[in-house]
Backbone as a chain_set.jsonl record, in Angstrom:
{"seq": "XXXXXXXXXXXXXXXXXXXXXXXXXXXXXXXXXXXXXXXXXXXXXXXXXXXXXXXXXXXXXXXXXXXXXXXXXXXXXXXXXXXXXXXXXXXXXXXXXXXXXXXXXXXXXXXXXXXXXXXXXXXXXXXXXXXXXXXXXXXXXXXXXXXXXXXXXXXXXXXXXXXXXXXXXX", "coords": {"N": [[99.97, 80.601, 84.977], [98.474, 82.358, 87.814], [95.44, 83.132, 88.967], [93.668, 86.249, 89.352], [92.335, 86.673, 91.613], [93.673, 84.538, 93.58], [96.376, 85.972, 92.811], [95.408, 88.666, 94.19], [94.84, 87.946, 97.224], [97.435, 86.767, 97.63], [98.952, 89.13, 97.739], [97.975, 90.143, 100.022], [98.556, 88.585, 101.681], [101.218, 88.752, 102.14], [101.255, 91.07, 103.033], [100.446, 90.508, 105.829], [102.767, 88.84, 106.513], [105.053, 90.701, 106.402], [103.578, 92.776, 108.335], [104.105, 91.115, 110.664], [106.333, 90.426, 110.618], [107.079, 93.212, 111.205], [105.963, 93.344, 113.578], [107.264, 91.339, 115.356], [109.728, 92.552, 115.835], [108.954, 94.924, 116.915], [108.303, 94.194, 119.305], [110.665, 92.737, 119.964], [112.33, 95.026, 120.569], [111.467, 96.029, 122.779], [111.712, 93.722, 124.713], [114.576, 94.207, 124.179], [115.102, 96.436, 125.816], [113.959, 96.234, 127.962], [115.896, 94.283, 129.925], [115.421, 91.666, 128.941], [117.396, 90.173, 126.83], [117.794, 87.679, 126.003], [115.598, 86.62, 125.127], [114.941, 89.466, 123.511], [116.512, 88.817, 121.468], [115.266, 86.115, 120.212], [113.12, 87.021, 119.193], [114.225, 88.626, 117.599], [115.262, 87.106, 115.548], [112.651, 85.933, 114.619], [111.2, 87.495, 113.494], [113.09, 88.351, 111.713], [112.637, 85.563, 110.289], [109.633, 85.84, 109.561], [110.086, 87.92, 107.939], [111.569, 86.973, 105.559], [109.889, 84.658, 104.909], [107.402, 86.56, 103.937], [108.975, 87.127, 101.964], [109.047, 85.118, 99.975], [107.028, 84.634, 99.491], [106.125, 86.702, 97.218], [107.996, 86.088, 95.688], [107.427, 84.043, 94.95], [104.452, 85.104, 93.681], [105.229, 86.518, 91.588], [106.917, 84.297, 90.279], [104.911, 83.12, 89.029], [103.467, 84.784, 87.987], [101.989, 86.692, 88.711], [101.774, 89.891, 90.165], [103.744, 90.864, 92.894], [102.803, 93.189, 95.253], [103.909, 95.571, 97.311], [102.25, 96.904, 100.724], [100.86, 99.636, 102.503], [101.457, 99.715, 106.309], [99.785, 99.124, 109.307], [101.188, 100.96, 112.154], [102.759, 98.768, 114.697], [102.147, 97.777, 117.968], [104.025, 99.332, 120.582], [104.244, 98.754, 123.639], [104.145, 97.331, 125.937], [103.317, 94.559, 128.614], [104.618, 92.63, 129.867], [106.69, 89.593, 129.724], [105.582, 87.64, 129.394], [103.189, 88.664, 128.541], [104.334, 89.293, 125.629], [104.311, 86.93, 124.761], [101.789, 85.715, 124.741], [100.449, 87.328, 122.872], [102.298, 86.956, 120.772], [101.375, 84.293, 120.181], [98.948, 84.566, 119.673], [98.932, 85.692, 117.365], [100.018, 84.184, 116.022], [98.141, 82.662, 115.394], [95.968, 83.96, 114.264], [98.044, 84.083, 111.755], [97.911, 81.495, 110.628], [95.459, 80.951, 110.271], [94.874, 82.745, 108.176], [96.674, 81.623, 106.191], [95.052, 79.049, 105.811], [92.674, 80.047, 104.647], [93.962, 81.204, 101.907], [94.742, 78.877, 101.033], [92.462, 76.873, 100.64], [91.089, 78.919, 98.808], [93.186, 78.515, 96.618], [92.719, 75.651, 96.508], [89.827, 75.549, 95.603], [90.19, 76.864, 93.104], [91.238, 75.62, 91.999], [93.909, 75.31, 92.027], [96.494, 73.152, 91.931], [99.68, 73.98, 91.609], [99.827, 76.419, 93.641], [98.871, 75.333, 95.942], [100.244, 73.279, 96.989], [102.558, 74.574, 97.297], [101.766, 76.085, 99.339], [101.649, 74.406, 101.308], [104.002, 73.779, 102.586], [104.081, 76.135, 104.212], [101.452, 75.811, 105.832], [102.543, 73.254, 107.281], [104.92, 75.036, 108.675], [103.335, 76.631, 110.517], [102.466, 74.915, 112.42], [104.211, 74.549, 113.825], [105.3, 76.987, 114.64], [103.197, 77.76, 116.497], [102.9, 75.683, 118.088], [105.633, 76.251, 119.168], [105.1, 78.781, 120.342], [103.207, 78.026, 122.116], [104.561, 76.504, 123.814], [106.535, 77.824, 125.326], [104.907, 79.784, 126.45], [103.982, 78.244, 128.364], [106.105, 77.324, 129.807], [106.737, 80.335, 130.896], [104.288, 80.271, 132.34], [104.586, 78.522, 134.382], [106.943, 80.101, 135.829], [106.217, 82.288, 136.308], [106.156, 85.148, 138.458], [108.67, 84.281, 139.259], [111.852, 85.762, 139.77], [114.499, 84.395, 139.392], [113.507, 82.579, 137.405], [112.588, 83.457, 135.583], [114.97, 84.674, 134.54], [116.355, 82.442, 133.517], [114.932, 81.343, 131.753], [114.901, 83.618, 129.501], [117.9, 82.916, 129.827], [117.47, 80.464, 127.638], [115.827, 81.356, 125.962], [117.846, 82.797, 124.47], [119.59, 80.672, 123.738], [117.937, 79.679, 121.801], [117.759, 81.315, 120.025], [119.839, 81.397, 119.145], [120.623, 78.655, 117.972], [118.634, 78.832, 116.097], [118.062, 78.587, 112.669], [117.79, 80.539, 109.914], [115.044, 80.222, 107.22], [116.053, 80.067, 103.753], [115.705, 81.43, 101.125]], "CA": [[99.478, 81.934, 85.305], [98.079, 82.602, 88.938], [94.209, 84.178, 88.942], [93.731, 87.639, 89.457], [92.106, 86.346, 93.023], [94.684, 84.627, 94.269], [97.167, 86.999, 93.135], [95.25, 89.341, 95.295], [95.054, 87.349, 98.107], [98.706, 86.245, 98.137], [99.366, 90.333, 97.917], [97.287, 90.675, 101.668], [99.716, 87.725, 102.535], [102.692, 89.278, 102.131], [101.354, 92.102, 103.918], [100.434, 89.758, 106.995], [104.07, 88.351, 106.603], [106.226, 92.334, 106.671], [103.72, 92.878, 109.412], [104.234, 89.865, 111.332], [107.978, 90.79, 111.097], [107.634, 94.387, 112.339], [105.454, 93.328, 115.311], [107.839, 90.786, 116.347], [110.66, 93.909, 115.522], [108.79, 96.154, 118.17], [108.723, 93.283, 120.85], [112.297, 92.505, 120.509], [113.079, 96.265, 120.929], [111.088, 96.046, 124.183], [112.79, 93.577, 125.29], [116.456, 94.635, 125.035], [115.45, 97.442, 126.774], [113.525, 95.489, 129.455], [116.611, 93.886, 130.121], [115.852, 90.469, 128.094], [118.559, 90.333, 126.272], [117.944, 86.436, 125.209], [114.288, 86.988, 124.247], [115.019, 90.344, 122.233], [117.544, 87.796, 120.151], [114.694, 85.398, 119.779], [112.055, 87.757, 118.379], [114.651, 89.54, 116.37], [115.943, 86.256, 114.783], [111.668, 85.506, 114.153], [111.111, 89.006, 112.689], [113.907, 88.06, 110.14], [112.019, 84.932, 109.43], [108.67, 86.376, 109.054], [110.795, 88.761, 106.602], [111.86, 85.497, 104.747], [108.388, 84.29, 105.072], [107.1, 87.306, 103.078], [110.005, 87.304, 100.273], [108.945, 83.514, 99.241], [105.371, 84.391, 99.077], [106.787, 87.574, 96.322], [108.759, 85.788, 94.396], [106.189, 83.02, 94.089], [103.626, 85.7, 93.185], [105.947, 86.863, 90.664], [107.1, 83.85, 89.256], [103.46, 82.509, 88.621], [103.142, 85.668, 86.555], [101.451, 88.119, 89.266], [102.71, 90.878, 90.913], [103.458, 91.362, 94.418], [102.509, 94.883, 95.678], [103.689, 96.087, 99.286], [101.016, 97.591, 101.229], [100.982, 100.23, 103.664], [101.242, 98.678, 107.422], [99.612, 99.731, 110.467], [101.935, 100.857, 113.125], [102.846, 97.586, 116.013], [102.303, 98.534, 119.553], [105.725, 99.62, 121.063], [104.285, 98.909, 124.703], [104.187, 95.496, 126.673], [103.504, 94.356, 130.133], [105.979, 91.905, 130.509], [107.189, 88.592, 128.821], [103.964, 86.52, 129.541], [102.306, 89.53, 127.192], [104.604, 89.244, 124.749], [104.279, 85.504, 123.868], [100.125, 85.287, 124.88], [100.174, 87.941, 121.804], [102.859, 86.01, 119.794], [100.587, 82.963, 120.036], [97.739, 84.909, 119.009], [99.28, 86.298, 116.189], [100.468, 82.997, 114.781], [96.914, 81.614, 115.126], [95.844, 84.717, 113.012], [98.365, 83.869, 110.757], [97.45, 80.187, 110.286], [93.803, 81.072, 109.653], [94.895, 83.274, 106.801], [97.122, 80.711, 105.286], [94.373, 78.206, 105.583], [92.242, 80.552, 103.809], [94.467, 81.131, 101.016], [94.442, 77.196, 100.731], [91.105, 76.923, 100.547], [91.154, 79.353, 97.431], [93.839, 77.752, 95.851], [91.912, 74.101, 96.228], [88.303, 75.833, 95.063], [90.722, 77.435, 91.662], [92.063, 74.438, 91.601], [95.422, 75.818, 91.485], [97.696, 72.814, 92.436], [100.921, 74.314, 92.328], [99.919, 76.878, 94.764], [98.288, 74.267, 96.517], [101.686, 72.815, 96.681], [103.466, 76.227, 98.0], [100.915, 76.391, 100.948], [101.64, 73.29, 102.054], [105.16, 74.454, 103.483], [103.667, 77.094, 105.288], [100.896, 75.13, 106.454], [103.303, 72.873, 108.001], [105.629, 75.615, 109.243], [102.358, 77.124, 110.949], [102.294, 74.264, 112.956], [105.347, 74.397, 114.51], [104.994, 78.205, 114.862], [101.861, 77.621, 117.206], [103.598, 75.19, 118.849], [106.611, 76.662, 119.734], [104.728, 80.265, 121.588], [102.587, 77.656, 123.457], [105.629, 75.526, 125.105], [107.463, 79.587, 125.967], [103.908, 80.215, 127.356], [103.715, 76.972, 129.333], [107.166, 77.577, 130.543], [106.501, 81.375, 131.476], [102.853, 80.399, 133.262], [105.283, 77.774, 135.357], [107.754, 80.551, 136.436], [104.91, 83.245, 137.174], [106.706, 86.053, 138.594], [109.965, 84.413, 140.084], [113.195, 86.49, 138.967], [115.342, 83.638, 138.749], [112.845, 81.323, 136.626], [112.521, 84.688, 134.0], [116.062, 85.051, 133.971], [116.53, 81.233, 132.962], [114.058, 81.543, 130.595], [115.331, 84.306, 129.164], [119.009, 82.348, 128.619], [117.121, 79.582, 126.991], [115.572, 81.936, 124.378], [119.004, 83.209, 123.881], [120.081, 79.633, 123.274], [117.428, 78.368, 120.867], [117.873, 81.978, 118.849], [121.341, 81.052, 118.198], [120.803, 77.385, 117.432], [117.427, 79.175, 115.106], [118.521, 78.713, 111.241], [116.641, 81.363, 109.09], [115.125, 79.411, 105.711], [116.826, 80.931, 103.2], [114.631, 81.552, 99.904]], "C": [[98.542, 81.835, 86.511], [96.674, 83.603, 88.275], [94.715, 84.928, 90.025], [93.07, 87.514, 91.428], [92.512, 86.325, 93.608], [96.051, 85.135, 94.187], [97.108, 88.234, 94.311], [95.451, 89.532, 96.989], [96.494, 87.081, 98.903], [99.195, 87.86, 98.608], [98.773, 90.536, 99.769], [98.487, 89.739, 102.383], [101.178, 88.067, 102.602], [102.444, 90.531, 103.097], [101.378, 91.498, 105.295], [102.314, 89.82, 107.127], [104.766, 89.766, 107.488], [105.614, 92.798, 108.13], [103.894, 91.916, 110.738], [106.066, 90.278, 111.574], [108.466, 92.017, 112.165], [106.741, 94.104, 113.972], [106.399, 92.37, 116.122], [109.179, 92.039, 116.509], [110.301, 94.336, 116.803], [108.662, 95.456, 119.329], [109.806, 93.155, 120.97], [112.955, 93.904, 120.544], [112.774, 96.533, 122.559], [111.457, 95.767, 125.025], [114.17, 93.565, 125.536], [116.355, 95.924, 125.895], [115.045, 97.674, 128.201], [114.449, 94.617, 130.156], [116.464, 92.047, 130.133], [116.419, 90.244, 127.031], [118.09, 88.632, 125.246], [116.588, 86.54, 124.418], [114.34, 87.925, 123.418], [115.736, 89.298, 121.164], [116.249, 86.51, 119.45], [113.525, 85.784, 119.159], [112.667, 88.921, 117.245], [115.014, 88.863, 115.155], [113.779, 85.964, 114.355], [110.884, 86.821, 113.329], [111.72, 88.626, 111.495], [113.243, 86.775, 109.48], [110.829, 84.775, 109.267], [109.061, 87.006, 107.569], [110.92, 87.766, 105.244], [110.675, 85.02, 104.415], [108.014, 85.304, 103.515], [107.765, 87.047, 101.653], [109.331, 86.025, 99.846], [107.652, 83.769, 98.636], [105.594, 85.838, 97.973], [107.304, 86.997, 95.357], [108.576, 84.345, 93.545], [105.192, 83.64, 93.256], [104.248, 85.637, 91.764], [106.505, 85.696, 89.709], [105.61, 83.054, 88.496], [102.742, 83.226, 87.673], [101.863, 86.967, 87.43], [102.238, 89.256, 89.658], [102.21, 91.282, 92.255], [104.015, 92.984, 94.68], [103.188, 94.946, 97.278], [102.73, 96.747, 99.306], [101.393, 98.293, 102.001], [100.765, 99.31, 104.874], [100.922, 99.538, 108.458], [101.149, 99.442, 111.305], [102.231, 99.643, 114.418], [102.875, 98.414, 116.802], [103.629, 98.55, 120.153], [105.377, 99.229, 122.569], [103.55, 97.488, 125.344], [104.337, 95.911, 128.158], [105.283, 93.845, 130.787], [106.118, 90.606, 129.294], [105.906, 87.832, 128.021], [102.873, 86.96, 128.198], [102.624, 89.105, 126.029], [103.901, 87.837, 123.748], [102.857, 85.439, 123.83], [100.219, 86.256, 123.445], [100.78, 87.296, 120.688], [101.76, 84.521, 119.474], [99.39, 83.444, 118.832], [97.873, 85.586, 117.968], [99.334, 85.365, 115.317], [99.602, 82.538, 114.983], [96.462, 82.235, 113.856], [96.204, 84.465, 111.531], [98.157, 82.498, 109.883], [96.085, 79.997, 109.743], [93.725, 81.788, 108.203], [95.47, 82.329, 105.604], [96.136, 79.565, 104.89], [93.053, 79.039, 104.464], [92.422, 80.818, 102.514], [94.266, 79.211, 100.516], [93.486, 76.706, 100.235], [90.388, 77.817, 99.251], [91.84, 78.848, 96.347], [93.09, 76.226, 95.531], [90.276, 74.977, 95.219], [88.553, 76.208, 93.469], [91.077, 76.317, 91.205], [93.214, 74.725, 90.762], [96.355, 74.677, 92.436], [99.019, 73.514, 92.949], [100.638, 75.151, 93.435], [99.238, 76.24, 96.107], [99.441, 73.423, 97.962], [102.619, 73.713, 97.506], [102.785, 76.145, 99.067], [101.091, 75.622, 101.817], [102.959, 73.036, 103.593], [104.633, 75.292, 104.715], [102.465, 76.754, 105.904], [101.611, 74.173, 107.733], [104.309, 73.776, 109.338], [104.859, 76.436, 110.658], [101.836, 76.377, 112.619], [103.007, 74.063, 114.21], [105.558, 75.932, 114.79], [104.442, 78.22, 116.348], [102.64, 77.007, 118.51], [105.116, 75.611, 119.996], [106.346, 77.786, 121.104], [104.089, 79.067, 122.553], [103.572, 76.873, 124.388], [106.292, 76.854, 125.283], [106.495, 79.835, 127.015], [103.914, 79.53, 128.468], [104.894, 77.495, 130.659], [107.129, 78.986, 131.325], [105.115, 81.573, 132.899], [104.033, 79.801, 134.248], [106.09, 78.817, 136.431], [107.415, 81.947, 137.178], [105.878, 84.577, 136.748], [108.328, 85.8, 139.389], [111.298, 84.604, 138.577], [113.826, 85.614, 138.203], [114.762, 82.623, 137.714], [112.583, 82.605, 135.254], [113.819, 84.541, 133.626], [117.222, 83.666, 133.012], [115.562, 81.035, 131.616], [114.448, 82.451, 129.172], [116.806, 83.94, 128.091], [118.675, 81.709, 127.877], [116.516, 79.823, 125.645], [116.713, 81.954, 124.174], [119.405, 81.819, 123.109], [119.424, 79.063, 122.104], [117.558, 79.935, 119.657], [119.208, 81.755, 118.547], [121.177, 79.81, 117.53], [119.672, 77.879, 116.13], [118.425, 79.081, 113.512], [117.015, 78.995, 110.307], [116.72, 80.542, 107.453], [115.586, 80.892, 105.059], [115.578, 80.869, 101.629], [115.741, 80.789, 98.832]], "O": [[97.602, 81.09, 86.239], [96.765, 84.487, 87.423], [95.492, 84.752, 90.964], [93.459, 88.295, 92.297], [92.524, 87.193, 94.481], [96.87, 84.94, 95.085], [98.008, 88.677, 95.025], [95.864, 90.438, 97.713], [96.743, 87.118, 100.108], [99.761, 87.971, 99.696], [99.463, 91.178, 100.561], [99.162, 90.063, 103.359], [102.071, 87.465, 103.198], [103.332, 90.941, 103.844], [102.284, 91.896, 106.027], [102.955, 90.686, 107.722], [104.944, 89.888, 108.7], [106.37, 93.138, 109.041], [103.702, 92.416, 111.846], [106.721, 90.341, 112.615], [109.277, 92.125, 113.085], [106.938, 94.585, 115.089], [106.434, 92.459, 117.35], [109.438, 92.282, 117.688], [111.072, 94.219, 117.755], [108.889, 96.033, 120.392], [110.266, 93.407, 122.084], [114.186, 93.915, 120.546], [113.538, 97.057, 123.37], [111.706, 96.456, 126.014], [114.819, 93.173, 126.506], [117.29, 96.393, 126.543], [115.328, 98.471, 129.096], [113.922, 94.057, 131.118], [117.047, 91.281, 130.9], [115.647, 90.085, 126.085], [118.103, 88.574, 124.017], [116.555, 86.539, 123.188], [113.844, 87.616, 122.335], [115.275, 89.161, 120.031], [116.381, 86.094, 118.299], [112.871, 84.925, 118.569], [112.104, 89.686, 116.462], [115.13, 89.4, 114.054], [113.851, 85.675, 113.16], [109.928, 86.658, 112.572], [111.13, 88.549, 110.417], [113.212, 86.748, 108.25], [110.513, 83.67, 108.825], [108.584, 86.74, 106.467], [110.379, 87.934, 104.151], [110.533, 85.037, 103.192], [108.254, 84.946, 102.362], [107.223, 86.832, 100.569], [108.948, 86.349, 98.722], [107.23, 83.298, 97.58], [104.411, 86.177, 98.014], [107.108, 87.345, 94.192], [108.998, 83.799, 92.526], [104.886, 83.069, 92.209], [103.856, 84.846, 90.906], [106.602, 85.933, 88.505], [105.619, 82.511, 87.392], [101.877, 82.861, 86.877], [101.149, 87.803, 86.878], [103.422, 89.363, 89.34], [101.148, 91.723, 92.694], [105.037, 93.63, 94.446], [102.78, 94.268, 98.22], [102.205, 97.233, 98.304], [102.429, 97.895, 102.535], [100.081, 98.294, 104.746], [101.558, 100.576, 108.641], [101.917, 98.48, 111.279], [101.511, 100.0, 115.351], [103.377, 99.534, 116.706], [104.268, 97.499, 120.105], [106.452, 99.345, 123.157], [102.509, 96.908, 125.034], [104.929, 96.814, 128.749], [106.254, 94.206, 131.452], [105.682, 90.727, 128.149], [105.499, 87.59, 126.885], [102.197, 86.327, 127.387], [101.79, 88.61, 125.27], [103.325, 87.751, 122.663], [102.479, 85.045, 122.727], [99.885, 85.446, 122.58], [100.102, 87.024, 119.697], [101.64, 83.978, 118.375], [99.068, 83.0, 117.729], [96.873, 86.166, 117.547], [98.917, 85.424, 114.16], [99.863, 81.346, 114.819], [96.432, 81.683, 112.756], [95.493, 84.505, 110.527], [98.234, 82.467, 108.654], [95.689, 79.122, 108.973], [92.889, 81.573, 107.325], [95.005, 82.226, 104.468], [96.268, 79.075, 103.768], [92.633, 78.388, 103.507], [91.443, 80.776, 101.769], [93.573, 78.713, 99.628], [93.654, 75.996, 99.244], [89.31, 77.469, 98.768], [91.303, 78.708, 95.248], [92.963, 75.792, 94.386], [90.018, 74.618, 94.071], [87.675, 76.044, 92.622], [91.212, 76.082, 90.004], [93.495, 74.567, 89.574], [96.889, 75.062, 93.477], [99.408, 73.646, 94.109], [101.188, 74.73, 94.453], [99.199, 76.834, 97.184], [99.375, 73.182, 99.167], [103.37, 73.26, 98.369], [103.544, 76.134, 100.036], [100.823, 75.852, 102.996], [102.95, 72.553, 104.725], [104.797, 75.063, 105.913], [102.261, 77.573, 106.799], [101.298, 74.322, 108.914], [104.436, 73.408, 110.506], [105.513, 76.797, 111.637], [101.208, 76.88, 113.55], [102.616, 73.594, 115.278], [106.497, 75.902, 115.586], [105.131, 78.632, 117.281], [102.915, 77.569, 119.569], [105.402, 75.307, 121.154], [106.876, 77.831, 122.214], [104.419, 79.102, 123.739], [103.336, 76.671, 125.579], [107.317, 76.298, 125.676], [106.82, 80.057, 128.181], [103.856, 80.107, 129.554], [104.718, 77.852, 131.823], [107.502, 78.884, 132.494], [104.961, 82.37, 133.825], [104.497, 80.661, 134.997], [106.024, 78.597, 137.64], [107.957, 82.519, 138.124], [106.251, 84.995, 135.652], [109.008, 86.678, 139.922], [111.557, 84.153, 137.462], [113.926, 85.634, 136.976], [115.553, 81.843, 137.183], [112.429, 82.301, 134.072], [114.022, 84.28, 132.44], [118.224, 83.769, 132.305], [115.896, 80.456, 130.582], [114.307, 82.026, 128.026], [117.07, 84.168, 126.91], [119.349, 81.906, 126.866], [116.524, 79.12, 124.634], [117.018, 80.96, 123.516], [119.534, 81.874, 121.886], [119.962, 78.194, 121.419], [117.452, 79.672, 118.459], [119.567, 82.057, 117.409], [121.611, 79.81, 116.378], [119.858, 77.257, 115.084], [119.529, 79.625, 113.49], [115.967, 78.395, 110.068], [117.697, 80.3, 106.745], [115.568, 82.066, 105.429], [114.706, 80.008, 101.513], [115.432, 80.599, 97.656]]}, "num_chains": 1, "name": "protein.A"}
């Protein structure tokens, strides 16, 4: 049986998660209509595994014997500069989100709730490689500034790593 704490807790985390999905959602609408076509595919394929994200942390609640609530979600901003925006915000989203998971962690160790201890540890890890990933897009986007053809290579290369992307499956 999960305390009434970190049942609570995990409930804010699921909200992080759904919105973590729709903000990458309203960037990859931005860009198919900014005419990045490979980047909308790579924030629509990380939307779906935010989505995924969320469900695990639900149907952990739930089997531990809490219940996961949805929450109302603030609206995501529909309006972006350019690419450079997108990802400097993606970064800073998945730091956000790494500080919350470490927080949850940090409740789970003080309850001394192993198993969820145990569950965090995934997404601790995954957090890692999250982080990692916006800052080598960023790196690559500072490199190419404002030239056309270094966006529009950029651009196929999202396309390429959202196809090779395999969404965990719950």
């Amino acid at each position: 049986m999960i305390s009434k704490n970190l049942e609570k807790a995990i409930n804010v985390q699921i909200m992080n998660e759904e919105h973590s999905s729709r903000i990458y959602m309203a960037m990859a609408s931005w860009c198919e209509t900014n005419a990045l076509p490979g980047a909308a595919e790579w924030l629509y394929k990380q939307s779906d595994e935010e989505r995924m994200h969320m469900l695990k942390f639900v149907k952990y609640l739930n089997d531990r014997g809490g219940y996961a609530i949805l929450s109302k979600l603030d609206k995501p901003t529909p309006d972006f500069k350019n690419l450079h925006e997108i990802f400097e915000q993606v970064l800073k989203h998945e730091q956000f989100v790494t500080s919350e998971i470490h927080k949850l962690y940090e409740l789970a160790m003080n309850e001394k709730d192993y198993s969820t201890e145990n569950f965090l540890q995934w997404y601790i890890s995954e957090q890692v490689e999250e982080e990692s990933v916006a800052n080598a897009i960023l790196d690559k986007l500072k490199l190419v500034g404002n030239d056309k053809a270094g966006m529009f290579h950029i651009d196929k290369e999202l396309a390429a790593q959202a196809a090779a992307k395999v969404i965990d499956t719950i």
